[in-house]
N, C-alpha and C positions, 0 to 999 in steps of 0.2 A: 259367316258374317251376313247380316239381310242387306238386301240392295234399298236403295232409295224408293219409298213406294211399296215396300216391306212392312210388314208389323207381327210381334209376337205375341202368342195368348198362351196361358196356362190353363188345360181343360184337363180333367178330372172327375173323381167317384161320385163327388157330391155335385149336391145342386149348385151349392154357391160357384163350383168351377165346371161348372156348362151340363155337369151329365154326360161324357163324353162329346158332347155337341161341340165342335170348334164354334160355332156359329153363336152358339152362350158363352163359351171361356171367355177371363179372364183377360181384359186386352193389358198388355205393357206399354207402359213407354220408355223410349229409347233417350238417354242422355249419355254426354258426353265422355269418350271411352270405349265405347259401344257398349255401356252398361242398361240392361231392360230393368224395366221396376214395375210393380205393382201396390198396393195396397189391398188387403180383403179382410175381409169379416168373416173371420172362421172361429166355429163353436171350441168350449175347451172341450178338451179330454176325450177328443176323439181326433180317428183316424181317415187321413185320406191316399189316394194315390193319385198320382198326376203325371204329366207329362209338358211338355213345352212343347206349340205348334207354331213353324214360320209360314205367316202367310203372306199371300199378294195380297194389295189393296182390295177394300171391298166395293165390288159397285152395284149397283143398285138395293141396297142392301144386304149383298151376300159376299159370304167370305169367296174371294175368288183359290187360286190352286194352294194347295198346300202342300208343307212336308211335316211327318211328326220325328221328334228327338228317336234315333236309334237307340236301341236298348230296350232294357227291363221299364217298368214303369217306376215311375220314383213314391217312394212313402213318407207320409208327413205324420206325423205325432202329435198333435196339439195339446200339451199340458196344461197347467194351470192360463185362467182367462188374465187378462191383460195385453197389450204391446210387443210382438217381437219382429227381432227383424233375421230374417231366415237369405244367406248367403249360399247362390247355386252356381251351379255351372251348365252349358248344352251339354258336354261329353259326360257325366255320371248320370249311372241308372241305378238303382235299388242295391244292386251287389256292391256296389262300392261304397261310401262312404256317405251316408243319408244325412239330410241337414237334422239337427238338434232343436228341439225346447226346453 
């Protein structure tokens, strides 16, 4: 669970989710449940890997300490273009049961 002053990002293969860069990923926000969310714009019918990063607040511009999700890297599939809405968890990595399109 992130503490108060926490935030999560999803960084990744591609450019849209950072390049590896925590500092580009993907920021979530956090609503009620402790459920993180994002929105993105990712190409069809292509493939990314990612991961989930908890960071501290950023200050002066910069992501301060982090930790990345243990495990494998996770794999995304992007099918046909359109709307979807992709359902994860911190504890799954690749070997286990990858989200769907």
């Amino acid at each position: 669970r992130a503490r108060p002053g926490q935030c999560m990002r999803i960084v990744g293969s591609s450019k849209v989710l950072g390049g590896w860069d925590v500092s580009q990923g993907v920021q979530m926000t956090w609503s009620k449940g402790d459920i993180w969310q994002a929105c993105i714009q990712l190409p069809a019918e292509t493939v990314f890997h990612y991961k989930y990063v908890l960071c501290d607040s950023e200050r002066d511009g910069k992501v301060g300490e982090v930790m990345w999700q243990e495990g494998s890297n996770r794999l995304l599939a992007v099918g046909k273009e359109g709307a979807h809405e992709i359902r994860d968890f911190w504890g799954l990595g690749v070997d286990d049961s990858p989200p769907a399109l």
